[in-house]
ROFIVEX-951843 format. One line per field, with one value per residue (C-alpha): residue number from 1; x, y, z. Coordinates in nm, 3 decimals, padded with zeros to 5 digits. Example, Ala and Ser with C-alpha at 12.3 -4.5 7.8 and 13.67 -1.06 7.14 Angstrom:
BEGIN
seq 1,2
xx 01.230,01.367
yy -00.450,-00.106
zz 00.780,00.714
This chain:
BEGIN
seq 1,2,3,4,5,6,7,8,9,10,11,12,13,14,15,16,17,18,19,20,21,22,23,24,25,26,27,28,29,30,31,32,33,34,35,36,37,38,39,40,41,42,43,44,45,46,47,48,49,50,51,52,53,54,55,56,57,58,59,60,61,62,63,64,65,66,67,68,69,70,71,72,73,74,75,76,77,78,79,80,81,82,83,84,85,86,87,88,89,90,91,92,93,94,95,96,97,98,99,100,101,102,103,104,105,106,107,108,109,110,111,112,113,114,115,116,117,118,119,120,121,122,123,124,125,126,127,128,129,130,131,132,133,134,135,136,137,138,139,140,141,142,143,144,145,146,147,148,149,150,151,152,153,154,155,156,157,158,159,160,161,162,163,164,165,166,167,168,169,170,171,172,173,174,175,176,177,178,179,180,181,182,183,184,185,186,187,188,189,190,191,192,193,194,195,196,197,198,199,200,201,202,203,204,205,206,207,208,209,210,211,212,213,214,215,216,217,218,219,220,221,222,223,224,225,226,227,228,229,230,231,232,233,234,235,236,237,238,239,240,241,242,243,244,245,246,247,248,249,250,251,252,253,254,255,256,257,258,259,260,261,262,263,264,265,266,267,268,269,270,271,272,273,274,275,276,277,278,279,280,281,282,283,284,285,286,287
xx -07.925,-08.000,-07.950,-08.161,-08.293,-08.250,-07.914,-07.700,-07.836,-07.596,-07.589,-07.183,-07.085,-07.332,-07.190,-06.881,-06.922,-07.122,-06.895,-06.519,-06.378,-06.382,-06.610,-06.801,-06.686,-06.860,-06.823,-07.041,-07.214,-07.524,-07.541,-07.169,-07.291,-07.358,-07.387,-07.499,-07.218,-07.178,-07.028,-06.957,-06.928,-06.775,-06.737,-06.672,-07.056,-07.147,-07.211,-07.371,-07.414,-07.479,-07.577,-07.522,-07.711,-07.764,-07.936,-08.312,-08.404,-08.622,-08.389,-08.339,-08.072,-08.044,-07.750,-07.985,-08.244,-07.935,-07.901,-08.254,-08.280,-07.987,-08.223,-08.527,-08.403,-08.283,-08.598,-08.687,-08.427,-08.354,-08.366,-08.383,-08.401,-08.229,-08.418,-08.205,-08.341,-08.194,-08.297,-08.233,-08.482,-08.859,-09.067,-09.214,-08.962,-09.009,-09.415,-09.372,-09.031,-09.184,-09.495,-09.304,-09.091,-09.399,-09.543,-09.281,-09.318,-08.995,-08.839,-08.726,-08.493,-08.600,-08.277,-08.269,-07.949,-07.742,-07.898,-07.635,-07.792,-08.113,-08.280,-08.498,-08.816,-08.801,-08.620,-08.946,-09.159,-08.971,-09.020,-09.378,-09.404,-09.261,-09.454,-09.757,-09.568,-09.397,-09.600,-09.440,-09.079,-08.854,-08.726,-08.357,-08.158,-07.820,-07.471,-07.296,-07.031,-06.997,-07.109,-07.372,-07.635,-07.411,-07.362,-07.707,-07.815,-07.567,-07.757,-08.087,-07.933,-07.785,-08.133,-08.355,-08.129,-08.290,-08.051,-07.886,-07.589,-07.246,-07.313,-06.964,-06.616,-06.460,-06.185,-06.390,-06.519,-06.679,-06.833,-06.693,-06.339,-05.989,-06.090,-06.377,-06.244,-05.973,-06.270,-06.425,-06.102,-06.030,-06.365,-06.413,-06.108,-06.290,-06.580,-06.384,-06.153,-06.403,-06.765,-07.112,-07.138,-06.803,-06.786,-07.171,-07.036,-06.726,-06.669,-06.341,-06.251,-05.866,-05.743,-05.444,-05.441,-05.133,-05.049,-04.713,-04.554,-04.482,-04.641,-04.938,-04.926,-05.253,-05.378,-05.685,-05.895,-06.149,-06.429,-06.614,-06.841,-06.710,-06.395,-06.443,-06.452,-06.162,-05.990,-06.123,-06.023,-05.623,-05.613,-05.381,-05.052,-05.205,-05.193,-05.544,-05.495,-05.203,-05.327,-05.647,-05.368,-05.172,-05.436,-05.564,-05.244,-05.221,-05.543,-05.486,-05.122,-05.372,-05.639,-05.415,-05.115,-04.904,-04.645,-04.891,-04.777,-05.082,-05.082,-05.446,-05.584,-05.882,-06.066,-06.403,-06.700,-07.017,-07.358,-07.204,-07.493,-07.749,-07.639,-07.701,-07.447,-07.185,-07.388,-07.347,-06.991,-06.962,-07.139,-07.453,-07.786,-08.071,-08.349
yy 13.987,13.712,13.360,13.115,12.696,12.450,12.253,12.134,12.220,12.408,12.750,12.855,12.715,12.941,13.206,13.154,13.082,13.417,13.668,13.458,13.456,13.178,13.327,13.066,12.718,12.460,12.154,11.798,11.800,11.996,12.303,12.409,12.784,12.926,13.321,13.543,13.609,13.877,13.861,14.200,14.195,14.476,14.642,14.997,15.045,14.848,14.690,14.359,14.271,13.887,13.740,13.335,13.198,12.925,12.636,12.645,12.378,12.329,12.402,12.135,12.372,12.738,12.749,12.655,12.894,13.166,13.006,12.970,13.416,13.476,13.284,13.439,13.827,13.744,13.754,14.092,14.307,14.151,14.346,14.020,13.674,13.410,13.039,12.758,12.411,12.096,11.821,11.598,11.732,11.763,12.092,12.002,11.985,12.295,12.447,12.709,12.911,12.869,13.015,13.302,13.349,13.349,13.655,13.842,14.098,14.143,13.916,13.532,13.317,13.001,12.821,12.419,12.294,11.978,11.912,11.666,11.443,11.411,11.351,11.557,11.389,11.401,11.792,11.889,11.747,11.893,12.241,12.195,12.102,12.445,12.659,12.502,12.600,12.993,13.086,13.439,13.296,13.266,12.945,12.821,12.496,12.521,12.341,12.573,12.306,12.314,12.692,12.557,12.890,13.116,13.348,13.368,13.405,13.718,13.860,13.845,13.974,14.286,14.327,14.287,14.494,14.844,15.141,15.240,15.429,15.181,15.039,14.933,15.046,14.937,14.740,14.505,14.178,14.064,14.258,14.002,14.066,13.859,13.625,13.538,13.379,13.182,13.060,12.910,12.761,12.590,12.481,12.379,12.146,11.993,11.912,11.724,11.521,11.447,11.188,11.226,11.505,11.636,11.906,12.021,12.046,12.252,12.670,12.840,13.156,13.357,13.486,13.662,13.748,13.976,14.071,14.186,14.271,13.887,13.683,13.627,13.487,13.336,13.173,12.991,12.793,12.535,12.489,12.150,12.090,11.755,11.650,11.322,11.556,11.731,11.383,11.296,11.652,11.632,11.258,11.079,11.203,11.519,11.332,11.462,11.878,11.868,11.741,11.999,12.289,12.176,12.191,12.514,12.668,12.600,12.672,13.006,13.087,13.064,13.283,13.587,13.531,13.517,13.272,13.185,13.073,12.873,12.773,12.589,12.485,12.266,12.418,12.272,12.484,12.259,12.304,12.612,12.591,12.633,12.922,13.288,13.418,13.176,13.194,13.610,13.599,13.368,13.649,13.451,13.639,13.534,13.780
zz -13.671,-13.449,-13.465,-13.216,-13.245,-13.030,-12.919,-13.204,-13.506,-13.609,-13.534,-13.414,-13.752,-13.942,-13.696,-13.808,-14.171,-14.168,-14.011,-14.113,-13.760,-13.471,-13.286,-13.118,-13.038,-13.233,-13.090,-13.197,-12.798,-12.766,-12.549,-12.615,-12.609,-12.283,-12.349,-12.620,-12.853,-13.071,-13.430,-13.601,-14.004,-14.137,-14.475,-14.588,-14.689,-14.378,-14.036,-13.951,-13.606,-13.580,-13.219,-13.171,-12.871,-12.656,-12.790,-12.629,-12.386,-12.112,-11.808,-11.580,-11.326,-11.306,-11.522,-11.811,-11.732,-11.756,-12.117,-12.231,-12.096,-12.352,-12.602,-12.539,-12.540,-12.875,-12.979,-12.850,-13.017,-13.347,-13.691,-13.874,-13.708,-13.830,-13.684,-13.704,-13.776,-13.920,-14.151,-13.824,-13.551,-13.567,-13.630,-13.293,-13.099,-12.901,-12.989,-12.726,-12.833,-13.203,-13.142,-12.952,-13.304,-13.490,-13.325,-13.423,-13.695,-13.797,-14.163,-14.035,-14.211,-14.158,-14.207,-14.286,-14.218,-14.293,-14.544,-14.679,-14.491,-14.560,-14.959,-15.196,-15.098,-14.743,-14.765,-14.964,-14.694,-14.429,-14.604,-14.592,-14.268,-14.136,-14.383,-14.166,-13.844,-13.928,-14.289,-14.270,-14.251,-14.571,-14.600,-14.732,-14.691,-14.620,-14.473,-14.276,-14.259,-14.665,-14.671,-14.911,-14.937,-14.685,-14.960,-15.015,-14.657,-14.646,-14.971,-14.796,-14.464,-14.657,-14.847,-14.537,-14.248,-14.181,-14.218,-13.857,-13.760,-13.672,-13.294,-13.303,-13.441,-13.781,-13.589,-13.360,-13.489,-13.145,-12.792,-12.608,-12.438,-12.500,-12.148,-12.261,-12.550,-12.324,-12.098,-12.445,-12.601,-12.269,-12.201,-12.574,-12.549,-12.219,-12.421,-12.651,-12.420,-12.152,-12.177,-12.039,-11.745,-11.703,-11.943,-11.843,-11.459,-11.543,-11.576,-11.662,-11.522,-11.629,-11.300,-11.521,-11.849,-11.924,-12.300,-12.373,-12.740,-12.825,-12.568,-12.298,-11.958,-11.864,-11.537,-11.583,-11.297,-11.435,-11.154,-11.115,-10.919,-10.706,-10.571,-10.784,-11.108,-10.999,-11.013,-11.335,-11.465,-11.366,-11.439,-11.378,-11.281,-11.434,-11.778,-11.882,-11.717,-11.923,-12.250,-12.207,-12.163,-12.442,-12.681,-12.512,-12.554,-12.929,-13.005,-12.783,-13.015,-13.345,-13.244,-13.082,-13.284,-12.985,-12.753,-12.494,-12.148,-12.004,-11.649,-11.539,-11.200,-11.104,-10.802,-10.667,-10.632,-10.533,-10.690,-10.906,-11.156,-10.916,-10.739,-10.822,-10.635,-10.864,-11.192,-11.143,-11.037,-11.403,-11.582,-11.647,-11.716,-11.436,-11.487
């Protein structure tokens, strides 16, 4: 069950209103998600794997071509595809990903969302103008804000998803491990508390993540990618670091349930989104 669209129309929301866990951070800037993220529903009669992805683009730097691969393989190995507009964006925004998702032979969702922001008349019209573009998709407003429709997306989900044997166990709600998480609740809290390029420049990688019975001790680096962003970053006096961490670290005790003892370093690593060698280390798919 995969969910693709372009930047910022919505889809870690519907992630999370879908599978009832944080799973991906959902931020108001565009291109928050940088990896595929998997969402596991479970019940006692069954398994639903959902897959959030990066919104598509036309990449500008290698780091977006990373993003727009996650995209695109989501269209190769999905049961049901879920395509993620909004009431905000045009049908045309991106012709060539569409036509790729209307080759494909397998049900689409065609999912209009916000739609609290729009009216009847020009939601109608809207409808219409995507039956033109994907005629074999099934079309449904929604919020994934309000949860408006969620319910019903499930129902069709459930009706629509082939019969398969478990890929994952009853426990897990996600593929990816406790770092990664870390990396997204620090970098999430960047996106929030910095403007224009900062937060597109920076990575986070944990260096030490140790779990004990009550606690967690985690060392964190954010990377930039100039000495004047590394400024910026710490602030002044540290001021800004140490509001990030603060945040981070209560944001980190909700999610795990745990004291957390956050420590966070600002290290510069020039031109990281253009380099293989970095985007690799960062666990970024190239090919």
């Amino acid at each position: 069950m995969n969910i693709v669209g372009n930047p910022n129309v919505g889809k870690s929301t519907l992630m999370n209103a879908l599978v009832g866990e944080r799973i991906s951070i959902a931020t108001f800037k565009a291109q928050t998600t940088r990896h595929r993220i998997m969402g596991i529903y479970n019940t006692d009669e069954m398994q639903i794997v959902f897959s959030d992805t990066p919104g598509v683009l036309k990449p500008n730097y290698k780091l977006q071509e990373s993003m727009l691969n996650f995209s695109t393989s989501a269209l190769s190995d999905a049961d049901v595809l879920l395509y993620v507009t909004d009431v905000i964006e045009t049908p045309d925004k991106n012709n060539e990903f569409i036509e790729k998702v209307g080759r494909m032979t397998v049900p689409i969702l065609l999912l209009i969302n916000k739609i609290d922001l729009t009216d009847q008349e020009k939601l109608v019209k809207l409808v219409e103008e995507w039956k033109t573009l994907l005629p074999t998709a099934e079309i449904i407003p929604i919020s994934a804000v309000s949860k408006f429709n969620v319910d019903y997306i499930m129902k069709r989900v459930k009706e629509l998803l082939p019969e398969s044997p478990p890929y994952f166990g009853k426990d897990q709600w996600t593929d990816k491990p406790a770092r990664f998480f870390v990396n997204e609740i620090i970098r999430e809290k960047i996106l929030l508390y910095y403007d224009k390029e900062i937060p597109y420049s920076v990575e986070v990688v944990v260096e030490q993540f140790k779990e004990e019975a009550k606690k967690i001790l985690i060392h964190a680096v954010i990377y930039v990618e100039r000495d004047s962003q590394k400024g910026i970053i710490i602030g002044k006096q540290g001021k800004a670091l140490k509001k990030v961490a603060t945040e981070a670290r209560r944001e980190l005790e909700r999610f795990f349930g745990k004291t957390i003892f956050l420590e966070t370093y600002v290290k510069v690593d020039k031109d990281w989104r253009s380099s293989d060698k970095e985007l690799r280390s960062f666990g970024y798919q190239l090919d």
